[in-house]
N, C-alpha and C positions, 0 to 999 in steps of 0.2 A: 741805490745806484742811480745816475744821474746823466739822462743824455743832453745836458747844455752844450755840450763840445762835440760837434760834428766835424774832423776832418774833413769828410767827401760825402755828396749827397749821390747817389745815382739813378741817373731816371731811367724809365724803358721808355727808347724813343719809338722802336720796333721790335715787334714779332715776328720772327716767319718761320716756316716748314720746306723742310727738303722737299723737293719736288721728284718723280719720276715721271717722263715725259714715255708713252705709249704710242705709238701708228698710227693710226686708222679711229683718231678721234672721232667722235657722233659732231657735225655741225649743223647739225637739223634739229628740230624738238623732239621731245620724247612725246610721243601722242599715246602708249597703252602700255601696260602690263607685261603684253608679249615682248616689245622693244627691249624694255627694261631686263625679261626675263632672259633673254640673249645674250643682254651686255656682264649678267651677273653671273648667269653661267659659264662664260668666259675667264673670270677670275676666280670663282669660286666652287661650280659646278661640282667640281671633282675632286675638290677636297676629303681627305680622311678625320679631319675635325669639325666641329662646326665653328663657320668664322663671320664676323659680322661686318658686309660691306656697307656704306652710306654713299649714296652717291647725289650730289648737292646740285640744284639748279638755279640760274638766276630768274629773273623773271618772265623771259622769253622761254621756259624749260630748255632750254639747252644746257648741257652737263658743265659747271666751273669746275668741278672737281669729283675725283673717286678713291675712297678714302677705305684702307681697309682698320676699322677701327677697332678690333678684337678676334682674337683665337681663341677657342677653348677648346673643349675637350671633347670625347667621341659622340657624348649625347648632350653633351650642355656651355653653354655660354651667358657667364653674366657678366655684364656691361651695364656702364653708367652712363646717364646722360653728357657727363663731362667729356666723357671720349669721343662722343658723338658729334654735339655741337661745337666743342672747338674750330675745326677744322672748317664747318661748315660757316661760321662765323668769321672765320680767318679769309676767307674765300668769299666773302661779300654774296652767299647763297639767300634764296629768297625762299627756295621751298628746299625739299629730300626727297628721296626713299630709301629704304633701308632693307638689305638684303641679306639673309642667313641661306645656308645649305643643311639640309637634312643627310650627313654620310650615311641614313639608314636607309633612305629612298622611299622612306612613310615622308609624304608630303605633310600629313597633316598635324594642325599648329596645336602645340602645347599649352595648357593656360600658363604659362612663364612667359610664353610668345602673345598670346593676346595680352598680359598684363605689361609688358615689356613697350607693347604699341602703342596702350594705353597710356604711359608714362607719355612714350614721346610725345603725343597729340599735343597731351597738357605743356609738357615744356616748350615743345615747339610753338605755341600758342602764346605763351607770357613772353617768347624770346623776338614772336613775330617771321620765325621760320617754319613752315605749314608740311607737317607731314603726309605727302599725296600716299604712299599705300605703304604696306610691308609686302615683299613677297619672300615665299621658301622657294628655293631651287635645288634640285639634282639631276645632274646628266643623264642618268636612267629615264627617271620618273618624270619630266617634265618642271613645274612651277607649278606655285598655288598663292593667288594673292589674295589677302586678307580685307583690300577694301572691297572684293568682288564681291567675295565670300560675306559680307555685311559686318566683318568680327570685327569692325570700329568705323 
């Protein structure tokens, strides 16, 4: 078979993503954990699955983008790096973090969740986008963040 004959070549000029525009944007930095912990339990807090938000900063940490990148199932979520950095790439982001819900209200991290963190560090690393923490949320229980905790 023989592709000498190209009727039509097509290029991607652009990419983009549906947007959903929210209220009461953050126009300030993100300066801690607890900030973070607030804005994630707002979208996710109270989920019945666990779901996996990213939420991307530029360089100033103010939020470009909050991105819900996976849903899984009552006790488990697996996600790929792809899901992840997309968006955050699409969005001209410089750093992350990255926010899961426990529906079980046991805050604490699974080794799927440190190994999960560990992935991103490395990729965020080769992609030059810098993972600042993981944290778990539940509207019960509070949050528990993973860079406090030392688990990367």
């Amino acid at each position: 078979m023989s592709f000498m004959m190209l009727e039509s070549v097509v290029e991607v000029v652009r990419i983009s993503q549906e947007t959903k525009v929210r209220k009461g944007r953050i126009a300030t930095p993100i300066s801690s954990p607890n900030e973070v912990a607030n804005l994630a339990s707002f979208y996710i807090g109270d989920e019945d699955r666990e779901v996996l938000l990213v939420i991307g900063l530029n360089t100033k940490n103010k939020i470009n983008m909050i991105n819900r990148a996976h849903m899984g199932s009552l006790s488990s979520s697996i996600v790929t790096p792809r899901e992840v950095f997309k968006p955050l790439i699409l969005n001209n982001c410089a750093s992350f973090v990255i926010c899961h819900n426990h529906p079980s209200a046991d805050l604490r991290p699974s080794s799927e969740d440190i190994q999960l963190t560990q992935r991103f560090v490395e990729v965020g690393d080769l992609m030059g986008i810098k993972l600042l923490d993981h944290l778990i949320v539940n509207n019960e229980t509070g949050f528990l963040s993973l860079k406090t905790e030392g688990l990367f």
